[in-house]
C-alpha positions, 0 to 999 in steps of 0.5 A: 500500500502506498499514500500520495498527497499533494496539495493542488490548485484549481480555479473556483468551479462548481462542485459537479466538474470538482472530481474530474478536474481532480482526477486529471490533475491527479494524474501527473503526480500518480505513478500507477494507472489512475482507474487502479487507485482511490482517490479523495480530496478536500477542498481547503480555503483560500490563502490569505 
């Protein structure tokens, strides 16, 4: 088992294109086949 995070920025969308654009970006820093691993995220707040 292994456990990537990573903080990502996206622009402000609505919540129904969220998942998608964070399976895309999710992409880049995952060395496995994306459709063999769970992702999750958490939406922070803005940097001040």
């Amino acid at each position: 088992h292994a456990v990537i995070v990573k903080k990502i920025s996206l622009p402000p969308m609505p919540d129904e294109e969220l998942e998608g654009q964070v399976k895309l970006a999710a992409e880049q820093y995952i060395p496995f086949d994306i459709n063999e691993v769970n992702i999750d995220f958490h939406v922070l707040p803005p940097d001040p």
